[in-house]
C-alpha positions as a LaTeX table, in Angstrom:
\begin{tabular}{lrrr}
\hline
Residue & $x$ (\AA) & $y$ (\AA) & $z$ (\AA) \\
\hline
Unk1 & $-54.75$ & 57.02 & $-21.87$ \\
Unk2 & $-56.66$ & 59.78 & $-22.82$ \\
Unk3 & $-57.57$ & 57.95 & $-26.51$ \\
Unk4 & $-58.72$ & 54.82 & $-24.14$ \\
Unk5 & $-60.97$ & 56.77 & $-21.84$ \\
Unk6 & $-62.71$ & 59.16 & $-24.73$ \\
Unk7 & $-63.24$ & 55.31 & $-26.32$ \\
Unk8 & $-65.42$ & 54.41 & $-23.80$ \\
Unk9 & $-67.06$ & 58.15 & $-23.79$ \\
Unk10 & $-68.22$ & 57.95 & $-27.34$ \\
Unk11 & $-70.05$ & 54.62 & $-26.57$ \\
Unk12 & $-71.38$ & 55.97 & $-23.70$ \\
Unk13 & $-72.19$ & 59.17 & $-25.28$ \\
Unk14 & $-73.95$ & 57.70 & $-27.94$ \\
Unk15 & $-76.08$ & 55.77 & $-25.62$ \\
Unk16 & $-76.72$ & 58.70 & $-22.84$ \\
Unk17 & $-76.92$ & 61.94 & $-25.12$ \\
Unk18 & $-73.79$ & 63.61 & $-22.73$ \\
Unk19 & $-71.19$ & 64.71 & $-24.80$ \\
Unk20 & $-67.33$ & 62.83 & $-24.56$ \\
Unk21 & $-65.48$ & 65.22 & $-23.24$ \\
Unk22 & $-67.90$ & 65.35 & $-19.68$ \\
Unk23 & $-68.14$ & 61.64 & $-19.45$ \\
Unk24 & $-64.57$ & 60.94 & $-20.63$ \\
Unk25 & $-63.09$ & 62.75 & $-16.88$ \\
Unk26 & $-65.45$ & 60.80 & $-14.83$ \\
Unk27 & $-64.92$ & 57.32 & $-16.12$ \\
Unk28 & $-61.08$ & 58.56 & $-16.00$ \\
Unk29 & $-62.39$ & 59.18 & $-12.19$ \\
Unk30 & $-64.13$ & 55.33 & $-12.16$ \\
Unk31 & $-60.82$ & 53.71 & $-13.79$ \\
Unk32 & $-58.58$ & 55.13 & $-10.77$ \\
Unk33 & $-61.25$ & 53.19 & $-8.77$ \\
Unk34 & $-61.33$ & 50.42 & $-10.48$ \\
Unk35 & $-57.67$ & 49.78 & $-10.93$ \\
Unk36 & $-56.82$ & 50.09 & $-7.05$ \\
Unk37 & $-59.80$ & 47.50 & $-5.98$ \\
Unk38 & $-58.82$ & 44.42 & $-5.16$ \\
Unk39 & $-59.18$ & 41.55 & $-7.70$ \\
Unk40 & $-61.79$ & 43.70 & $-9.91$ \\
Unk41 & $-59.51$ & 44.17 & $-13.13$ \\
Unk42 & $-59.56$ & 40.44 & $-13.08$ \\
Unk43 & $-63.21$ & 40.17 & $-13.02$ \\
Unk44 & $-63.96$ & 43.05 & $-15.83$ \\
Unk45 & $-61.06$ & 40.98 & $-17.96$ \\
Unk46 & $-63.35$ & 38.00 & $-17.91$ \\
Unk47 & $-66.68$ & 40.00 & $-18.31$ \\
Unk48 & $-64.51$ & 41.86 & $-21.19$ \\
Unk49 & $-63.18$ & 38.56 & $-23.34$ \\
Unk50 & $-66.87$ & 37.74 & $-23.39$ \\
Unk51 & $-67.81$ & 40.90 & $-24.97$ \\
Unk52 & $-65.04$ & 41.09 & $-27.33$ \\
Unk53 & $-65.67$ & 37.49 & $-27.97$ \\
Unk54 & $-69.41$ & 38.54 & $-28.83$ \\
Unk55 & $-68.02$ & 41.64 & $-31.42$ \\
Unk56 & $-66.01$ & 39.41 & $-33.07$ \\
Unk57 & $-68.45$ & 37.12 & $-33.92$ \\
Unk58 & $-70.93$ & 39.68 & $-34.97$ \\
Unk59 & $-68.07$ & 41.35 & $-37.28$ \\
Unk60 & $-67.16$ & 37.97 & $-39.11$ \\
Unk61 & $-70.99$ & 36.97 & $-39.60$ \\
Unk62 & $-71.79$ & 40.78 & $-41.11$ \\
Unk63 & $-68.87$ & 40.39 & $-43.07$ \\
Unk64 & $-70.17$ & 37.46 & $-44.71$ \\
Unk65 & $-73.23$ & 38.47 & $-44.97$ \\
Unk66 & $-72.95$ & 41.97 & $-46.84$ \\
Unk67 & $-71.10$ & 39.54 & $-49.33$ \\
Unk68 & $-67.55$ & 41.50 & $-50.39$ \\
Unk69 & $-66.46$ & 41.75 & $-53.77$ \\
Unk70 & $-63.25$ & 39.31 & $-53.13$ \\
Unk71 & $-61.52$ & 40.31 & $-55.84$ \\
Unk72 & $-61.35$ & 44.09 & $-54.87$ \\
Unk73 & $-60.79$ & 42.68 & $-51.24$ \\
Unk74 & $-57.61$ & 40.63 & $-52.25$ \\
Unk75 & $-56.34$ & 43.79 & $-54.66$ \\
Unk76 & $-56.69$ & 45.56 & $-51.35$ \\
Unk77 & $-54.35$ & 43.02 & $-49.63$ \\
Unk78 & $-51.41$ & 44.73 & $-51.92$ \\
Unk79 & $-50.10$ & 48.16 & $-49.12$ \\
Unk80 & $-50.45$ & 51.22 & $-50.93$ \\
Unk81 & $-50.59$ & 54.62 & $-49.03$ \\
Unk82 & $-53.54$ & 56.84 & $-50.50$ \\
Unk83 & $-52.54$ & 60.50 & $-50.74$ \\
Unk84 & $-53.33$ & 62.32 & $-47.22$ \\
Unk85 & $-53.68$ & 59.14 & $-45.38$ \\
Unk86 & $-50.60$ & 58.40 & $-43.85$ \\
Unk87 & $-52.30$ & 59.15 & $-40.27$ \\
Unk88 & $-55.11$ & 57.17 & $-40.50$ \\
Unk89 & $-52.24$ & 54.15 & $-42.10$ \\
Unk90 & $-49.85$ & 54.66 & $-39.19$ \\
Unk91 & $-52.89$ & 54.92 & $-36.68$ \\
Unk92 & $-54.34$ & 51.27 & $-37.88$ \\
Unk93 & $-50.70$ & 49.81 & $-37.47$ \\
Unk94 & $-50.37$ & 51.34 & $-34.31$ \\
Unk95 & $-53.72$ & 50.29 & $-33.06$ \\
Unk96 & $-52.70$ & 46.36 & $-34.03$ \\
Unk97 & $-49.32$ & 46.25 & $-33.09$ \\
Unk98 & $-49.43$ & 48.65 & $-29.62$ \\
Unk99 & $-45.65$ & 49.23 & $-28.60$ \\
Unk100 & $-46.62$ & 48.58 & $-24.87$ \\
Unk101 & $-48.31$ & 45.74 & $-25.24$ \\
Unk102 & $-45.56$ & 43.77 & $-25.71$ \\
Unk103 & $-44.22$ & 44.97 & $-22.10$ \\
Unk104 & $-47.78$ & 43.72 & $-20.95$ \\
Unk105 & $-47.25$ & 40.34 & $-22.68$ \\
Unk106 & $-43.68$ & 40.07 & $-21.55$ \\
Unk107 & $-44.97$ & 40.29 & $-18.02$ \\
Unk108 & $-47.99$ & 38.19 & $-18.49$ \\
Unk109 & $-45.67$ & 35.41 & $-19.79$ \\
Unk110 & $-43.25$ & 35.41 & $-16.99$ \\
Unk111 & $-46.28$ & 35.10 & $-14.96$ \\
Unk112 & $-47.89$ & 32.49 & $-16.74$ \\
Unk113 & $-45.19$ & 30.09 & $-18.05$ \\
Unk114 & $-42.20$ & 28.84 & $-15.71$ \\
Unk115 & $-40.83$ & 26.15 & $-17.91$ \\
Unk116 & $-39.06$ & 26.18 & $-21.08$ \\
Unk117 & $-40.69$ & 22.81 & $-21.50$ \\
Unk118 & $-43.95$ & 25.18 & $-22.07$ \\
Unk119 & $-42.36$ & 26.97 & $-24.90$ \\
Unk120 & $-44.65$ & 25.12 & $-27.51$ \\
Unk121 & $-47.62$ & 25.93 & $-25.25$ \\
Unk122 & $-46.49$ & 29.76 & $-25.65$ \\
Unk123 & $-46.17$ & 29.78 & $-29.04$ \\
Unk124 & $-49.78$ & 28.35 & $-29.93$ \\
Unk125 & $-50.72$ & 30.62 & $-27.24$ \\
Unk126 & $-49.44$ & 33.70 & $-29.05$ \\
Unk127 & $-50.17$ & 32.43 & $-32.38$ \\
Unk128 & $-54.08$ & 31.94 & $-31.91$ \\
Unk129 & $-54.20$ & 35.21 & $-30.54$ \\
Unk130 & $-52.58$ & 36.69 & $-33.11$ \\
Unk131 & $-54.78$ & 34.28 & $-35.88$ \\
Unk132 & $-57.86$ & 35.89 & $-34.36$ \\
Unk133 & $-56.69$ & 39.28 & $-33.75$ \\
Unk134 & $-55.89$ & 39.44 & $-37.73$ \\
Unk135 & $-59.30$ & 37.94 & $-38.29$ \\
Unk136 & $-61.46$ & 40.48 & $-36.25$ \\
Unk137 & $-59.39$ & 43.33 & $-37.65$ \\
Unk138 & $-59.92$ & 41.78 & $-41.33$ \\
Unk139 & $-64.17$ & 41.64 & $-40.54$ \\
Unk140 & $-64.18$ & 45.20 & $-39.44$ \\
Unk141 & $-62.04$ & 46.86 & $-42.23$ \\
Unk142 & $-63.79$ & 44.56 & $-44.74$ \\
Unk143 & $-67.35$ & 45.28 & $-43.91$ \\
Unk144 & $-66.93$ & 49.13 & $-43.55$ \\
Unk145 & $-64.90$ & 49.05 & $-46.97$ \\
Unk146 & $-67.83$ & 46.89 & $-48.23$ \\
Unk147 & $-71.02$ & 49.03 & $-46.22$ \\
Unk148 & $-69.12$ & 52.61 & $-46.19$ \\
Unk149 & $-67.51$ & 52.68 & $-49.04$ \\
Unk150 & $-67.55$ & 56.79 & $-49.52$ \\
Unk151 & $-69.39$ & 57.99 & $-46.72$ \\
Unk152 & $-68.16$ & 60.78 & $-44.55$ \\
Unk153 & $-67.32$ & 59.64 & $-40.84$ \\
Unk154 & $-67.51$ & 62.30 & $-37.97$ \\
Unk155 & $-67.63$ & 60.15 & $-35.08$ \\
Unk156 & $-66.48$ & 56.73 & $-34.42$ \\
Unk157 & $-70.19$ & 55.92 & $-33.41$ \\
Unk158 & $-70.86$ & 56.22 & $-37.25$ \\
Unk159 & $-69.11$ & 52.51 & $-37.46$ \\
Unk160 & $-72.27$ & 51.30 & $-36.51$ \\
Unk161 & $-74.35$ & 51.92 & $-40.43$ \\
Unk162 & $-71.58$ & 48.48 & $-41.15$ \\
Unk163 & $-73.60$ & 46.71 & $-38.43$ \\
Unk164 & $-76.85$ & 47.12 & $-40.15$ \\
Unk165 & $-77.17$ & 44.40 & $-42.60$ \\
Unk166 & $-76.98$ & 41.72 & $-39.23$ \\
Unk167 & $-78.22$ & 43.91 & $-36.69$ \\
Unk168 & $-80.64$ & 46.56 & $-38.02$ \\
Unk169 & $-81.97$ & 49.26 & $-35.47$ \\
Unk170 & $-79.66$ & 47.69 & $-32.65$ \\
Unk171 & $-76.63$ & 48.62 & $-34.69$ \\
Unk172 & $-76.19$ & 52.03 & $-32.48$ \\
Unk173 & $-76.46$ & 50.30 & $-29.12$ \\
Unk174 & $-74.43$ & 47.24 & $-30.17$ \\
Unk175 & $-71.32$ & 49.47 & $-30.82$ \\
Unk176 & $-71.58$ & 51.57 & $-28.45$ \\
Unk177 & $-71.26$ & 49.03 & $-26.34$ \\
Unk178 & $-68.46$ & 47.38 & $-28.14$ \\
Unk179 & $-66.55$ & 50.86 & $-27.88$ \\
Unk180 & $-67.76$ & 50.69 & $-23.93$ \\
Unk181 & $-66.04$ & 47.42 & $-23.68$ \\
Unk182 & $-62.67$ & 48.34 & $-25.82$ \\
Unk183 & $-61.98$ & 51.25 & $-24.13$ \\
Unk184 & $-62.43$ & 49.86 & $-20.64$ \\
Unk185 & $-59.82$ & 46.82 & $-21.75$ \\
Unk186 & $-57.21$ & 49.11 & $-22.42$ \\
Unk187 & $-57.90$ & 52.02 & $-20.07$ \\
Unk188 & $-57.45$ & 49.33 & $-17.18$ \\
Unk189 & $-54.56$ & 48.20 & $-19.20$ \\
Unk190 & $-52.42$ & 51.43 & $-20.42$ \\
Unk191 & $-51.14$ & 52.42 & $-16.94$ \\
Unk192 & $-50.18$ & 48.76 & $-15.85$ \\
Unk193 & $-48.17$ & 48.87 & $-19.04$ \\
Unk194 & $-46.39$ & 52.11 & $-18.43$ \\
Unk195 & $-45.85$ & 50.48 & $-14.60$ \\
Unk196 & $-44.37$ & 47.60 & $-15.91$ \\
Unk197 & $-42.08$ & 48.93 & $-18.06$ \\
Unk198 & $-40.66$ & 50.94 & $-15.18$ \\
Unk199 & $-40.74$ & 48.65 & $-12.65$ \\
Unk200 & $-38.73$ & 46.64 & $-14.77$ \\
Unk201 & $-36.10$ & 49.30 & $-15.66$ \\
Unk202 & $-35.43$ & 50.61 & $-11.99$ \\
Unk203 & $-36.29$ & 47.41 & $-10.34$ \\
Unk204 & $-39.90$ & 47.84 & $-8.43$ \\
Unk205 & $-42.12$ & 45.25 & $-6.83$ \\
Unk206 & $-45.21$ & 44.84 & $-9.77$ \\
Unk207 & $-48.08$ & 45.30 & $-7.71$ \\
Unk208 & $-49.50$ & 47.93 & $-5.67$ \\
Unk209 & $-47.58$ & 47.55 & $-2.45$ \\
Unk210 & $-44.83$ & 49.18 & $-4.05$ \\
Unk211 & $-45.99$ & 53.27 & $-3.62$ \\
Unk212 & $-43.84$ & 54.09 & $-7.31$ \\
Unk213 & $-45.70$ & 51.30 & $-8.88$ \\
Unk214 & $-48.89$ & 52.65 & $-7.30$ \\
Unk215 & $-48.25$ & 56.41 & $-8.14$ \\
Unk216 & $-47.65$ & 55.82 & $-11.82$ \\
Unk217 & $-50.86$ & 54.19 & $-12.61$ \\
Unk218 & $-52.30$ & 57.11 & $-10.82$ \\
Unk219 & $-50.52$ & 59.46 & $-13.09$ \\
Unk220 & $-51.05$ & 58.02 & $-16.19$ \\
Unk221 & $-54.88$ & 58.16 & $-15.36$ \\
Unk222 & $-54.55$ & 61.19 & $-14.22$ \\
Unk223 & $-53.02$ & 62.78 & $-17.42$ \\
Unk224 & $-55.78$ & 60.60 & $-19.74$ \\
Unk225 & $-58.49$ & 62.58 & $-18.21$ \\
Unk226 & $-56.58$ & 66.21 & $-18.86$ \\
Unk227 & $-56.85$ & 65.11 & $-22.68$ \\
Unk228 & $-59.71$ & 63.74 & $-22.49$ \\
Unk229 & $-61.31$ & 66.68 & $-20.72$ \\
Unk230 & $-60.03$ & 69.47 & $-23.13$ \\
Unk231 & $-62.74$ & 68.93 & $-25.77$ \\
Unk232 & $-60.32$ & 68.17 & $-29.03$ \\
Unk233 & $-62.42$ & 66.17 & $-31.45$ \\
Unk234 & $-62.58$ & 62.85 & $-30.21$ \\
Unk235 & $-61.23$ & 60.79 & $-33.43$ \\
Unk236 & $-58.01$ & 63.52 & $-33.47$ \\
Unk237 & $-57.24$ & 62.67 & $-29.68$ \\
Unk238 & $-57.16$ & 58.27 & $-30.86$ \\
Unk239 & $-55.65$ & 58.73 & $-33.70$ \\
Unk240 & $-52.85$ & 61.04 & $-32.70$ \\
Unk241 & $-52.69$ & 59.00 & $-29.28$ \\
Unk242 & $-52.06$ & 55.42 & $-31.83$ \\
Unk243 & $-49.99$ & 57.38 & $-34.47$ \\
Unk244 & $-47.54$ & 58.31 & $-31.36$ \\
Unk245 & $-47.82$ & 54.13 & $-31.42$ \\
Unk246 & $-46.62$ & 53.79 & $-34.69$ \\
Unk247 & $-43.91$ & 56.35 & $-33.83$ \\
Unk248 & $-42.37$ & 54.64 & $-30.81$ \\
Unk249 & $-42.95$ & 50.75 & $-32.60$ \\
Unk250 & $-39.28$ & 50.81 & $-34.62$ \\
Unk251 & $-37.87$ & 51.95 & $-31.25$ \\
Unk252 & $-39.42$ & 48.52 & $-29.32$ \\
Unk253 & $-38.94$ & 46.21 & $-32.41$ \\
Unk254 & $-35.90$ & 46.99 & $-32.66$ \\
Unk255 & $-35.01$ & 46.74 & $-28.84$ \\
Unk256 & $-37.08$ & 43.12 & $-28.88$ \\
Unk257 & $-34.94$ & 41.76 & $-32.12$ \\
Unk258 & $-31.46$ & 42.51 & $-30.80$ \\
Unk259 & $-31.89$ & 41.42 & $-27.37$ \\
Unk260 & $-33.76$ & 38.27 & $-28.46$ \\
Unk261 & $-30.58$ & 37.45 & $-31.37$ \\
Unk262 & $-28.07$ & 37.74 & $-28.20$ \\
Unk263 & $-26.48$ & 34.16 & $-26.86$ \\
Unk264 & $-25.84$ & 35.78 & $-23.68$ \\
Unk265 & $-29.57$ & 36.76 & $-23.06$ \\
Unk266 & $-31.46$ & 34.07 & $-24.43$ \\
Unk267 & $-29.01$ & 30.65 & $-24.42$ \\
Unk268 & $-29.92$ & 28.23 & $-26.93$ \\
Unk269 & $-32.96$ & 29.94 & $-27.05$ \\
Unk270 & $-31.61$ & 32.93 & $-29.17$ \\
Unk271 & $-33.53$ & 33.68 & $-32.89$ \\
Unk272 & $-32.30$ & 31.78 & $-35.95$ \\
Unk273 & $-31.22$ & 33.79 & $-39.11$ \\
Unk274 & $-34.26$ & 33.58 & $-40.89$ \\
Unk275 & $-36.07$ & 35.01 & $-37.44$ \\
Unk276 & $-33.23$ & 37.60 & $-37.35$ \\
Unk277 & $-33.94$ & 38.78 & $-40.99$ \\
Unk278 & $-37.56$ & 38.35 & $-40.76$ \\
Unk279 & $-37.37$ & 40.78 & $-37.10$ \\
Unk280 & $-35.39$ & 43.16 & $-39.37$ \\
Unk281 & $-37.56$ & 43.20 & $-41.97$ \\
Unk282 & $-40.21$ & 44.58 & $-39.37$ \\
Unk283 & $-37.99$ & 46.91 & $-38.04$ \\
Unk284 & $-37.51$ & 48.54 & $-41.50$ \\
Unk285 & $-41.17$ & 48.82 & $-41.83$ \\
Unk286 & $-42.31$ & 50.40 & $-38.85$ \\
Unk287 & $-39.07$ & 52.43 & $-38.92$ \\
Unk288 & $-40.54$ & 53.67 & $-42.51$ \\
Unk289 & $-43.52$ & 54.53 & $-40.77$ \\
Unk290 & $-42.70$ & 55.98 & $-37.75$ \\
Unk291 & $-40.72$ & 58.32 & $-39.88$ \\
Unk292 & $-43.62$ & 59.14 & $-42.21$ \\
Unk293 & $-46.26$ & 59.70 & $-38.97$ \\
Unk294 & $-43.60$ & 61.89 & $-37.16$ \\
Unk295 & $-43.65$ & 64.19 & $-40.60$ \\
Unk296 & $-47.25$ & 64.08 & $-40.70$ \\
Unk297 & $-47.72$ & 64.96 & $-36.82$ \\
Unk298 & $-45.71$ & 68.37 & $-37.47$ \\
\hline
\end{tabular}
């Protein structure tokens, strides 16, 4: 929470002139607002997807446009850990593959689909997602390996020199922007997760007529704004706040793999071997990292 709400400072900082650490508590103070009106995270969420919709497209047209040197971009498709950059490696994967998001998912699903005869429509639902997701995160890594190859970065803000070739002097306000709109998305998001998961554990209504339910989104806010108000550099706070991600991710994929190979869980819906080796192949992975971030935390 408090990597999602000093986000949305930086943007805002960059555009205002206040530092992060001031504007970080009071949107933490407009998020506690936001979350407990009525049907207005449903509104931002469409206001958001248009936004996001709007980076995206700007990120895959710069991309093409500063013209990457494919061969060095395929090498670069080969993992390899640089020396001293297992935080920033751990961060990225935690970034893309959030552990709670897949308690938000869970919950939008049962929501959403009722059916098994929908399955199909679930799966091309996840897999666009996903298809895009990969795509956007390609554009931006891409272009700032292509634009910023070598340049020192002190504040996410900087992004924005990768932005130049399409955008010129409206790089700046562009991202900032984009950052406005990112960290919004998930600081509205982040304490519904950490509801959810709860609520499912000990059995709670989901929605804010149950006062636990209610209480923890309050918390959660509440503790994103002490971080965010105690002045750390604002790239440390995200990046220790998605290597923690990358920490907890073996713990979830391994969780989502065994309960999801069980007969007595999912019926005939239960993975297949090649799912089952494939989910333990990921497992291994992000148990290899979490291992490596948890050493380079300490």
């Amino acid at each position: 929470m408090g990597g999602d709400l000093t986000g949305t400072a930086i943007g805002l900082s960059a555009i205002t002139g206040i530092p992060s650490n001031i504007i970080a508590p009071i949107w933490g103070c407009c998020i506690l607002v936001i979350i407990n009106i009525g049907d207005a995270v449903k509104s931002l969420e469409k206001l958001l997807s248009v936004c996001v919709s709007v980076m995206a497209i700007v990120f895959v047209v710069t991309m093409i446009v500063v013209k990457p040197d494919l061969g060095a971009v395929f090498s670069g498709a080969l993992p390899s850990v640089p020396e001293g950059s297992i935080m920033t490696c751990v961060s990225l994967i935690g970034t893309t593959v959030v552990p709670y998001n897949m308690f938000i998912h869970a919950t939008s699903s049962r929501k959403t689909w009722h059916d098994p005869k929908q399955l199909p429509l679930a799966r091309f639902d996840t897999t666009v997602s996903m298809i895009i997701g990969g795509l956007i995160t390609g554009s931006v890594m891409i272009t700032a390996g292509t634009v910023m190859r070598g340049m020192e970065v002190n504040s996410a803000i900087d992004m924005a020199v990768q932005l130049e070739p399409t955008l010129g002097s409206f790089s700046v306000p562009f991202l900032a922007m984009g950052l406005i709109a990112a960290g919004i998305s998930s600081a509205v998001i982040t304490p519904l997760g950490v509801s959810y998961v709860l609520a499912g554990l000990f059995g709670w209504e989901m929605n804010k007529k149950d006062k636990r339910f209610f209480w923890t989104n309050i918390a959660v806010v509440v503790a994103g704004i002490i971080v965010a108000a105690t002045g750390f550099n604002p790239i440390w706070i995200i990046m220790t706040a998605q290597a923690v991600n990358g920490i907890f991710l073996p713990i979830i994929v391994f969780t989502l793999v065994y309960v999801t190979s069980r007969s007595r869980v999912m019926g005939q819906y239960k993975n297949n071997m090649v799912q089952n080796v494939l989910g333990a192949a990921v497992f291994l992975i992000s148990l290899v990292i979490g291992i490596n971030s948890l050493t380079s935390l300490f």
